[in-house]
mmCIF file as Biopython writes it, N, C-alpha, C and O atoms, coordinates in Angstrom:
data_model
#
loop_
_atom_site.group_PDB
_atom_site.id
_atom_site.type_symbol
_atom_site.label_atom_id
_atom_site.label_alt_id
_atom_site.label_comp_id
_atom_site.label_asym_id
_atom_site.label_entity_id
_atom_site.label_seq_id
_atom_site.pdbx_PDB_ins_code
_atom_site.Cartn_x
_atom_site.Cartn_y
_atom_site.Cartn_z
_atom_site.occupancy
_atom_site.B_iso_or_equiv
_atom_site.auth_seq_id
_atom_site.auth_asym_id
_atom_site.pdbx_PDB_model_num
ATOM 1   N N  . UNK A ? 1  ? -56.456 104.276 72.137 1.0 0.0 1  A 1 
ATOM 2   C CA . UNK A ? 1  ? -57.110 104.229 70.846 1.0 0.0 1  A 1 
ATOM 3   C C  . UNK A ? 1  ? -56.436 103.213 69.929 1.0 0.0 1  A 1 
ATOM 4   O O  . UNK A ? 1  ? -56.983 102.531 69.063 1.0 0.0 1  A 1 
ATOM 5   N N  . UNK A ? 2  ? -55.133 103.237 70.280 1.0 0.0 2  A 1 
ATOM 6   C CA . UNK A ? 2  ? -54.485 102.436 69.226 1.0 0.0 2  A 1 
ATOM 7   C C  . UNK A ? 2  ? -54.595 100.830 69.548 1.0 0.0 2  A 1 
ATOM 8   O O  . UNK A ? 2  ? -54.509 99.959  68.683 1.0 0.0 2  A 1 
ATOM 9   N N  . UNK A ? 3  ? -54.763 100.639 70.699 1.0 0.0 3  A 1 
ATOM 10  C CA . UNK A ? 3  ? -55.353 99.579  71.414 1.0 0.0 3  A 1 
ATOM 11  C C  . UNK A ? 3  ? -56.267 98.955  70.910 1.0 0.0 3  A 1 
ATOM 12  O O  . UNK A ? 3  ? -56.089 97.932  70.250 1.0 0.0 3  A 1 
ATOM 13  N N  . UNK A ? 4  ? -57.549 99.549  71.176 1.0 0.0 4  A 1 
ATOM 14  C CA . UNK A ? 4  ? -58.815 99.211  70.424 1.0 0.0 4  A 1 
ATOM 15  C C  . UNK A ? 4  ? -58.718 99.016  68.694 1.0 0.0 4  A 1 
ATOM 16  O O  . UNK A ? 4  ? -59.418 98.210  68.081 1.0 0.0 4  A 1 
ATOM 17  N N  . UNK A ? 5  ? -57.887 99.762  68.168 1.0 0.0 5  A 1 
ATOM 18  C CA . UNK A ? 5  ? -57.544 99.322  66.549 1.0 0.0 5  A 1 
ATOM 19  C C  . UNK A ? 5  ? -56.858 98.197  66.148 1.0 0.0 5  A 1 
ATOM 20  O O  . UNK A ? 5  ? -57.325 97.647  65.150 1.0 0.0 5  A 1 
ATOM 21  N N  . UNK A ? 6  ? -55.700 97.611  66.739 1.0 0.0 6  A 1 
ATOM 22  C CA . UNK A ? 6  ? -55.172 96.862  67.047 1.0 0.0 6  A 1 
ATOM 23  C C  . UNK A ? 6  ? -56.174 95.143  67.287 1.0 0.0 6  A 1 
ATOM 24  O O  . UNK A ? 6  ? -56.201 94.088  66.653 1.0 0.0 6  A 1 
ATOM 25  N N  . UNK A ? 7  ? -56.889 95.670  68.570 1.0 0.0 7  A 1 
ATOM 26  C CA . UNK A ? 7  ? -57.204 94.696  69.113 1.0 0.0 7  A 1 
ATOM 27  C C  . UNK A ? 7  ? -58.669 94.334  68.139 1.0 0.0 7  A 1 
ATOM 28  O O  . UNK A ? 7  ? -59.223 93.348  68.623 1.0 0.0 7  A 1 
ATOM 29  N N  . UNK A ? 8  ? -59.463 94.912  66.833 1.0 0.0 8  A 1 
ATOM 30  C CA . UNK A ? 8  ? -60.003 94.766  66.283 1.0 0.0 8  A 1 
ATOM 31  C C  . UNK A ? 8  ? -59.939 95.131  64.811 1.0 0.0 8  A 1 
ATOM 32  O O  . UNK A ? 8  ? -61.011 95.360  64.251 1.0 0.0 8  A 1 
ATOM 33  N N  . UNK A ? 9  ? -59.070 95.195  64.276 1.0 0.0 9  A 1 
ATOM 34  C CA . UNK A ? 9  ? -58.327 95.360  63.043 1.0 0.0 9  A 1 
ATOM 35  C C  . UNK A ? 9  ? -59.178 94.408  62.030 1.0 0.0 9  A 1 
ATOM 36  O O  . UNK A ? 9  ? -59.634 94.891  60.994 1.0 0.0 9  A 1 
ATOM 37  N N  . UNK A ? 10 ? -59.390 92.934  62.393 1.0 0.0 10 A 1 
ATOM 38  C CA . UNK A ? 10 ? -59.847 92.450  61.875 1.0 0.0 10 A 1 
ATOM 39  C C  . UNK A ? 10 ? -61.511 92.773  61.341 1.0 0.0 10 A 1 
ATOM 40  O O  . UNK A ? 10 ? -61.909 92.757  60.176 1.0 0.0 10 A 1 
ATOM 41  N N  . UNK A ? 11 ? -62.308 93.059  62.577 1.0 0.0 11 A 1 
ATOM 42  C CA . UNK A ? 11 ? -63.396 93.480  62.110 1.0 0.0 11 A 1 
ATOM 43  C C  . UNK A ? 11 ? -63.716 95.035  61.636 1.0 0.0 11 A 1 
ATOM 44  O O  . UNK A ? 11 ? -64.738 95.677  61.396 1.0 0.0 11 A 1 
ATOM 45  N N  . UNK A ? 12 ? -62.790 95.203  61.633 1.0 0.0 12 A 1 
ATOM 46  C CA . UNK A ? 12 ? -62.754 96.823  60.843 1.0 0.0 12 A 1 
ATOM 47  C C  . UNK A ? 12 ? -62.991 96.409  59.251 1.0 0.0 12 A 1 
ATOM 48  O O  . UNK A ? 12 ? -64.031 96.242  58.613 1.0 0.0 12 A 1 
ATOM 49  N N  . UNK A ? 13 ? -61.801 96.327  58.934 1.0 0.0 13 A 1 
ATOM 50  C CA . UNK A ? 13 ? -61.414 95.493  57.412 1.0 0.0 13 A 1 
ATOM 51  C C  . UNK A ? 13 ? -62.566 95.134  56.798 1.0 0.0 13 A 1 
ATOM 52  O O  . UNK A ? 13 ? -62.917 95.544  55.692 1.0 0.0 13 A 1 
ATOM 53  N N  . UNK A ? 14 ? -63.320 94.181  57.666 1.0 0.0 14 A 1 
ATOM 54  C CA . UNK A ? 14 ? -64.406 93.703  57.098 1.0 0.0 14 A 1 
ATOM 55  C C  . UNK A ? 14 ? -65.583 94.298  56.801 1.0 0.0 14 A 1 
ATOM 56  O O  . UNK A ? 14 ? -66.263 94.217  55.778 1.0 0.0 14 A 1 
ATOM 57  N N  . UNK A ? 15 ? -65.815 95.123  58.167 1.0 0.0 15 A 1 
ATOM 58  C CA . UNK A ? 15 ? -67.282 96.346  57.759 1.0 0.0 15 A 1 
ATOM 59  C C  . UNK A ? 15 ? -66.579 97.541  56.936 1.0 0.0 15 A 1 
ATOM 60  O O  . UNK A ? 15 ? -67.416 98.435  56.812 1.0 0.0 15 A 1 
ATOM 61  N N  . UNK A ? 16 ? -65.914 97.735  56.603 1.0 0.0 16 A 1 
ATOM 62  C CA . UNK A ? 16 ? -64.759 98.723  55.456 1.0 0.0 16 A 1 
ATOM 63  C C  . UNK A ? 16 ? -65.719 97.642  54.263 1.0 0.0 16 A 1 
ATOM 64  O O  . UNK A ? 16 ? -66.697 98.034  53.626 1.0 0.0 16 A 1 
ATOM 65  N N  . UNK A ? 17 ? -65.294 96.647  54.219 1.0 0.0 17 A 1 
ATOM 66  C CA . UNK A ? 17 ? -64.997 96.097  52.850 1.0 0.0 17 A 1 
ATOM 67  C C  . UNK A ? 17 ? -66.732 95.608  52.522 1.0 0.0 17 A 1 
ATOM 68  O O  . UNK A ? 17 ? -67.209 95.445  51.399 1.0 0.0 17 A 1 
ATOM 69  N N  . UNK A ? 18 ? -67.385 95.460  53.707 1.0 0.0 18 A 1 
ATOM 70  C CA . UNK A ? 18 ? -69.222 95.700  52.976 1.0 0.0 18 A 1 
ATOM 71  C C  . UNK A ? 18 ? -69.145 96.503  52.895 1.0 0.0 18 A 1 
ATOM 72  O O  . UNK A ? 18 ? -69.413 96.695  51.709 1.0 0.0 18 A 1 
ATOM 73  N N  . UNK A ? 19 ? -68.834 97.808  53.522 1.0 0.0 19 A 1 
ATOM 74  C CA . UNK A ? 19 ? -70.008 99.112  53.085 1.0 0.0 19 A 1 
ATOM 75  C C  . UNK A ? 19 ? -68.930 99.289  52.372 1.0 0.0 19 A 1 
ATOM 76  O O  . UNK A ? 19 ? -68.402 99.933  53.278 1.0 0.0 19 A 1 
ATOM 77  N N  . UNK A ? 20 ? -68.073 99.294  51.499 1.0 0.0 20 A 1 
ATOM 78  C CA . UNK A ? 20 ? -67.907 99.512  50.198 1.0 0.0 20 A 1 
ATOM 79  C C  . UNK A ? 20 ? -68.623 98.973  49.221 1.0 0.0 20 A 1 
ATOM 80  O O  . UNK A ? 20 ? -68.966 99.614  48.228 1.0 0.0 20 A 1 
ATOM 81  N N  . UNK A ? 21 ? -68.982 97.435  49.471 1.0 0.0 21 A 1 
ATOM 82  C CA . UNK A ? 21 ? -69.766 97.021  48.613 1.0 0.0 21 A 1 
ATOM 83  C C  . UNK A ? 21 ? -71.307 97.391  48.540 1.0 0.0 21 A 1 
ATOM 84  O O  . UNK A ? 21 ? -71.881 97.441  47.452 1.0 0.0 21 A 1 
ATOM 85  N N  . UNK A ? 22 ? -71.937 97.641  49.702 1.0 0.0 22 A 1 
ATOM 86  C CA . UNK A ? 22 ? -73.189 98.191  49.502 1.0 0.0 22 A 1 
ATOM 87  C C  . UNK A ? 22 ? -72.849 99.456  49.176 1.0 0.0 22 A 1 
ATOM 88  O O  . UNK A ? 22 ? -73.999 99.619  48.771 1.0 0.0 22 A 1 
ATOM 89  N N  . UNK A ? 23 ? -72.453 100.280 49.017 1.0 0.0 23 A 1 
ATOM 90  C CA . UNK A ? 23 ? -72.455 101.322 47.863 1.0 0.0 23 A 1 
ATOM 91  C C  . UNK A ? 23 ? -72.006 101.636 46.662 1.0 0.0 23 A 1 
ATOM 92  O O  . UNK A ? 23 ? -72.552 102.544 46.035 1.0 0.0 23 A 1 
ATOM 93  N N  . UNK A ? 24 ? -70.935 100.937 46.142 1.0 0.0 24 A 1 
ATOM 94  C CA . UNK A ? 24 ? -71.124 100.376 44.608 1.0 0.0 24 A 1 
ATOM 95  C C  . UNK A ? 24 ? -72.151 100.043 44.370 1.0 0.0 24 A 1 
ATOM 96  O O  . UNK A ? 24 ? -72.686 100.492 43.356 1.0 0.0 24 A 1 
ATOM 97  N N  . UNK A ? 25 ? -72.909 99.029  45.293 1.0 0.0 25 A 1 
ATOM 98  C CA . UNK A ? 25 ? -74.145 98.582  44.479 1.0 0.0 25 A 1 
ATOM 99  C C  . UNK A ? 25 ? -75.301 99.575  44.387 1.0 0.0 25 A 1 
ATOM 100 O O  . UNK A ? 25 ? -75.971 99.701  43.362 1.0 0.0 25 A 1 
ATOM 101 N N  . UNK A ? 26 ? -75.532 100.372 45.662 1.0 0.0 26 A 1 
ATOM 102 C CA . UNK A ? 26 ? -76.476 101.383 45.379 1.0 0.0 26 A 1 
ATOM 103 C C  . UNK A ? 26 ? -76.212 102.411 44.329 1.0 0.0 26 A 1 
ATOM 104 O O  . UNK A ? 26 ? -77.191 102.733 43.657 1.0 0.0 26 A 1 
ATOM 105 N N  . UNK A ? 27 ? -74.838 103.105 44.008 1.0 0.0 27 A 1 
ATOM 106 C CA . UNK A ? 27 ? -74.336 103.446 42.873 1.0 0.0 27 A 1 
ATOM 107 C C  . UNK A ? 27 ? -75.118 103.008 41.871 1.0 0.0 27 A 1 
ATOM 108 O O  . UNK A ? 27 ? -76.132 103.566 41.452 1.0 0.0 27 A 1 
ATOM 109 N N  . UNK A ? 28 ? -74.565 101.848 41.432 1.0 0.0 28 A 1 
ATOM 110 C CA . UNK A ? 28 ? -75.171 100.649 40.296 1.0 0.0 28 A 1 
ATOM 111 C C  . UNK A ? 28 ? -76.780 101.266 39.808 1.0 0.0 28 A 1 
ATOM 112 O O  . UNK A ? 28 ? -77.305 101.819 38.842 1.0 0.0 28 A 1 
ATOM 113 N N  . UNK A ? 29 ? -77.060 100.863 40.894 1.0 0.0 29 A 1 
ATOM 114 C CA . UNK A ? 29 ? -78.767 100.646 40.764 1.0 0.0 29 A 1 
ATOM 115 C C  . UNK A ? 29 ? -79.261 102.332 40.474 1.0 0.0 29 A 1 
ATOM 116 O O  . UNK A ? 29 ? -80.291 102.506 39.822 1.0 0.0 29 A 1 
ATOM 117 N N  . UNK A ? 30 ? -78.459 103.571 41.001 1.0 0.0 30 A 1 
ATOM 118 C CA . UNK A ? 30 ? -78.832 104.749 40.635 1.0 0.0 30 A 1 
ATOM 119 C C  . UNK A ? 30 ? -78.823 104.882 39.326 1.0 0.0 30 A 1 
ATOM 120 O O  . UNK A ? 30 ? -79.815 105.209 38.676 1.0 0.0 30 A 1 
ATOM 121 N N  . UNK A ? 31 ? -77.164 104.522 38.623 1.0 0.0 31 A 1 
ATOM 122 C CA . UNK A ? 31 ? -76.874 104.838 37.397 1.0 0.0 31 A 1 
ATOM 123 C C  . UNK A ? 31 ? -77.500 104.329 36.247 1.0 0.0 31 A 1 
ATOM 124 O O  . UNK A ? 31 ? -77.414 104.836 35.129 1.0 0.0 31 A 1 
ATOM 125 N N  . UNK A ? 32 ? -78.475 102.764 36.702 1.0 0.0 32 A 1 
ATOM 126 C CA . UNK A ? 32 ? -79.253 101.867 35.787 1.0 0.0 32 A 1 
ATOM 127 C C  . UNK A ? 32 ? -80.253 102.922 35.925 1.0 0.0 32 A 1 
ATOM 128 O O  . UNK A ? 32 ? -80.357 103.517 34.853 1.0 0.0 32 A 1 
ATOM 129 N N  . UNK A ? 33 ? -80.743 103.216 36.494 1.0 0.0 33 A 1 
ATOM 130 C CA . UNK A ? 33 ? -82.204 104.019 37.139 1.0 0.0 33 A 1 
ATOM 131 C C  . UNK A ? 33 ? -82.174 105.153 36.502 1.0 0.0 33 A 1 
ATOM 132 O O  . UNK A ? 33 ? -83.102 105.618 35.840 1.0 0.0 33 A 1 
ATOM 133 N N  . UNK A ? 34 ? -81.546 105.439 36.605 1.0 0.0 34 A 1 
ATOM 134 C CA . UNK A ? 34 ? -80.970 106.593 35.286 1.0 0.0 34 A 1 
ATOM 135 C C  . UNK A ? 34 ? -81.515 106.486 33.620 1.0 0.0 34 A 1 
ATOM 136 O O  . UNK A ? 34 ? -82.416 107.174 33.141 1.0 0.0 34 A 1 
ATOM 137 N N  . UNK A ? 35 ? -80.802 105.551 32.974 1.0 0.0 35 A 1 
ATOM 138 C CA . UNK A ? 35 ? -80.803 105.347 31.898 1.0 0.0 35 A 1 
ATOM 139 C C  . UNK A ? 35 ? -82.012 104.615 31.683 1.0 0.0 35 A 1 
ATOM 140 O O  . UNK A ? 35 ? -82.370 104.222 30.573 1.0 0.0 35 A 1 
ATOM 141 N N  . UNK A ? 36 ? -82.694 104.417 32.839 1.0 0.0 36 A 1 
ATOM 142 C CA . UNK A ? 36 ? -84.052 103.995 32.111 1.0 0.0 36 A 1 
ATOM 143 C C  . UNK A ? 36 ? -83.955 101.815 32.355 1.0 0.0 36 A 1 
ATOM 144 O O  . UNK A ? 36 ? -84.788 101.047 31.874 1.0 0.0 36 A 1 
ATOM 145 N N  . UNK A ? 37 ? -83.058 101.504 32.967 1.0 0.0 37 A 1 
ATOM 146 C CA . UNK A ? 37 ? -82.659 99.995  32.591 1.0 0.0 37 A 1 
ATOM 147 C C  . UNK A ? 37 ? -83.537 99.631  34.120 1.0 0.0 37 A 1 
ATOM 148 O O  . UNK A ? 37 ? -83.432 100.200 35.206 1.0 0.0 37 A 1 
ATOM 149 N N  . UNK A ? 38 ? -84.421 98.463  33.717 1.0 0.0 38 A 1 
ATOM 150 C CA . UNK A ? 38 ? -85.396 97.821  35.150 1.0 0.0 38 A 1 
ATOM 151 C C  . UNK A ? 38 ? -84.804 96.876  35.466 1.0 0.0 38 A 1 
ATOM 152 O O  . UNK A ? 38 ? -84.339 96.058  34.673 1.0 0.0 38 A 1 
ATOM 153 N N  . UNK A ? 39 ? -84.697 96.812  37.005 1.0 0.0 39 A 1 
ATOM 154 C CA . UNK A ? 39 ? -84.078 95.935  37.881 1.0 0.0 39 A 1 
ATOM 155 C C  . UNK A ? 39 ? -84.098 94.429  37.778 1.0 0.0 39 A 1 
ATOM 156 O O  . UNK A ? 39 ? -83.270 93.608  38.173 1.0 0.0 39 A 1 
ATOM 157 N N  . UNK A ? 40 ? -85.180 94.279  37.186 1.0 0.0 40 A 1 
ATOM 158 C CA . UNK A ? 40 ? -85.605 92.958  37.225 1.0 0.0 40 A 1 
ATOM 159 C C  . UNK A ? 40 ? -84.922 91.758  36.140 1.0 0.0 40 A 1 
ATOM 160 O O  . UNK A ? 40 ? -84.707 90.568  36.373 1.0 0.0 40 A 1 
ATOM 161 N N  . UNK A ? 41 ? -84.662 92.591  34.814 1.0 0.0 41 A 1 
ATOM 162 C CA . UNK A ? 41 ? -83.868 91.859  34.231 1.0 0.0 41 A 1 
ATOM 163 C C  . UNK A ? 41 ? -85.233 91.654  32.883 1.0 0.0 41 A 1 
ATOM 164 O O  . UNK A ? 41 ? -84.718 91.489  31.777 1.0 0.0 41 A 1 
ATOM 165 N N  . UNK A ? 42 ? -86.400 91.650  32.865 1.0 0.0 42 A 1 
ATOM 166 C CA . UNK A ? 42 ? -87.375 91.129  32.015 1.0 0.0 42 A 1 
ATOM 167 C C  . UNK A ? 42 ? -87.744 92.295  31.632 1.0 0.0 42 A 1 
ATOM 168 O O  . UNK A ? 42 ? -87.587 93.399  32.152 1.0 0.0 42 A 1 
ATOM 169 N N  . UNK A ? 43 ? -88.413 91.862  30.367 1.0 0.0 43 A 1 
ATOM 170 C CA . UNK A ? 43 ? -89.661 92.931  30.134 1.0 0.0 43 A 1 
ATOM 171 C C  . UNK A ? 43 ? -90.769 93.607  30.728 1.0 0.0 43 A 1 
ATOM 172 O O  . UNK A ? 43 ? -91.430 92.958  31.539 1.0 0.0 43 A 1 
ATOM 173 N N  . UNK A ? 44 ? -91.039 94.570  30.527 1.0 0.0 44 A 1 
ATOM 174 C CA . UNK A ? 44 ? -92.114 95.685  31.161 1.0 0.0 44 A 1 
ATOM 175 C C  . UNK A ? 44 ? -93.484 95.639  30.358 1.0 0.0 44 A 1 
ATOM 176 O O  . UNK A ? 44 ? -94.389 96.421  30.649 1.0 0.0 44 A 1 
ATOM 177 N N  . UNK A ? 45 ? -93.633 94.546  29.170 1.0 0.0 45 A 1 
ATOM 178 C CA . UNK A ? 45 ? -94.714 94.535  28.918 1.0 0.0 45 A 1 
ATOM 179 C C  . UNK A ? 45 ? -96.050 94.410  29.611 1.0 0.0 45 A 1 
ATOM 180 O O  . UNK A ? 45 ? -97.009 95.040  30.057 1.0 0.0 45 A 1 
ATOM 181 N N  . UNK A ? 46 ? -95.526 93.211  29.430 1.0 0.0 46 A 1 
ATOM 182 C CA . UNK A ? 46 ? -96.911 92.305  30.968 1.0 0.0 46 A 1 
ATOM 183 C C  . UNK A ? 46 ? -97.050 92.782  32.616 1.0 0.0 46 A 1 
ATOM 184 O O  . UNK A ? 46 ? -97.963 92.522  33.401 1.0 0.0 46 A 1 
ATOM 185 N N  . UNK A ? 47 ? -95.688 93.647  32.858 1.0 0.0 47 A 1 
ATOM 186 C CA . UNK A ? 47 ? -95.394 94.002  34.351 1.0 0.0 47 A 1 
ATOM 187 C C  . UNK A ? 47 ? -96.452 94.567  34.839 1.0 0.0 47 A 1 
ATOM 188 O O  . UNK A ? 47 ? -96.895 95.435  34.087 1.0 0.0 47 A 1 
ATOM 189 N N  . UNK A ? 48 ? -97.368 94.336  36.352 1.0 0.0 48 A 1 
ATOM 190 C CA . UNK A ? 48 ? -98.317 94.993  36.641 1.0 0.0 48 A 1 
ATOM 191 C C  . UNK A ? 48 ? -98.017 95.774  37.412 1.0 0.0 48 A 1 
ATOM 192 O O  . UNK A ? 48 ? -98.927 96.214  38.114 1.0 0.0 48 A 1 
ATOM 193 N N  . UNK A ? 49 ? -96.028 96.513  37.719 1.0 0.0 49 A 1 
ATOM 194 C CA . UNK A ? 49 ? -95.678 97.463  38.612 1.0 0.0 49 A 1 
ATOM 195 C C  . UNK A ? 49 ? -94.880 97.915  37.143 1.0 0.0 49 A 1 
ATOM 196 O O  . UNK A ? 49 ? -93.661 98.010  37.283 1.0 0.0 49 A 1 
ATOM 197 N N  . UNK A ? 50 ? -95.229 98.109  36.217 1.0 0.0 50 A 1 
ATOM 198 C CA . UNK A ? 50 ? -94.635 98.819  35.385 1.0 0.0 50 A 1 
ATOM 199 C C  . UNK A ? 50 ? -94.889 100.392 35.338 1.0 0.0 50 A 1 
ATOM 200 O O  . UNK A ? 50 ? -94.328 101.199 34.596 1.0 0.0 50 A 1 
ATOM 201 N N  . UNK A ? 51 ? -95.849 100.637 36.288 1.0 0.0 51 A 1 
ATOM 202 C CA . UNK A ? 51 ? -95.936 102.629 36.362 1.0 0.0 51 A 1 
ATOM 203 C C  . UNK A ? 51 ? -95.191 102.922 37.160 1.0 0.0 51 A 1 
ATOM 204 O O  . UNK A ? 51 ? -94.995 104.137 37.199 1.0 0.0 51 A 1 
ATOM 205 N N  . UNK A ? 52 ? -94.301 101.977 38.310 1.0 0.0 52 A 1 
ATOM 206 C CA . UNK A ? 52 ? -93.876 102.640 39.149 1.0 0.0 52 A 1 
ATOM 207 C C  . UNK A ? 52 ? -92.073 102.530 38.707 1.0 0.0 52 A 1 
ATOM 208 O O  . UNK A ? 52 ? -91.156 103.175 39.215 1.0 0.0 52 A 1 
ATOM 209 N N  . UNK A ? 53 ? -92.002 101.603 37.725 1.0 0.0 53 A 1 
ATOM 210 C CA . UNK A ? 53 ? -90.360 101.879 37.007 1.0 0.0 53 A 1 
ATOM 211 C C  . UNK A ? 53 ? -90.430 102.724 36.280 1.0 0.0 53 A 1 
ATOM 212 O O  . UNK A ? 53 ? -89.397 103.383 36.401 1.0 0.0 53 A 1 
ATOM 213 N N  . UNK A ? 54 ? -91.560 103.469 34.963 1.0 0.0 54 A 1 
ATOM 214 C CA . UNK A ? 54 ? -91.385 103.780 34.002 1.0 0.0 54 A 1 
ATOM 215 C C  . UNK A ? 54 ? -92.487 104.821 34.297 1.0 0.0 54 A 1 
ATOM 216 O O  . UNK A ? 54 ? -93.635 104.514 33.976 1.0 0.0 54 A 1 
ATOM 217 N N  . UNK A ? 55 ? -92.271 105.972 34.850 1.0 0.0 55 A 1 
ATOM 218 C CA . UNK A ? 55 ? -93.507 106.831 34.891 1.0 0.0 55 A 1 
ATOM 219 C C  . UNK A ? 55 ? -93.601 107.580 33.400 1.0 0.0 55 A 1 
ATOM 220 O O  . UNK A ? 55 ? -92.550 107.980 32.899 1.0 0.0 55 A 1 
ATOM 221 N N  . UNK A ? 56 ? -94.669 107.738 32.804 1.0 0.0 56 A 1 
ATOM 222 C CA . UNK A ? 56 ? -95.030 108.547 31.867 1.0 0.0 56 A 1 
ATOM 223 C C  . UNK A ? 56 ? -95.107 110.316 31.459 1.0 0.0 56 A 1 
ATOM 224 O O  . UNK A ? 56 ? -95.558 110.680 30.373 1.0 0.0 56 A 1 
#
């Protein structure tokens, strides 16, 4: 076992260090989603998928 850790240490590290980052970011996007804040960055006036960010 210690073999195989060893002998790939390197690509450990690395899929460690995305899927940390893809879940901060899904985090992120919950906690915006939350408070009501749209992904997109613009206004929801004109948006023609604005029922499906902002249900009523």
């Amino acid at each position: 076992m210690l073999d195989f850790l060893w002998a790939n240490w390197g690509t450990i590290v690395i899929a460690a260090a995305i899927a940390a980052v893809v879940v901060l970011v899904v985090v992120k996007l919950q906690k915006d989603r939350k408070k009501g804040k749209s992904s997109c960055g613009c206004g929801c006036d004109h948006c023609p998928s604005s029922g499906m960010c902002h249900k009523k």
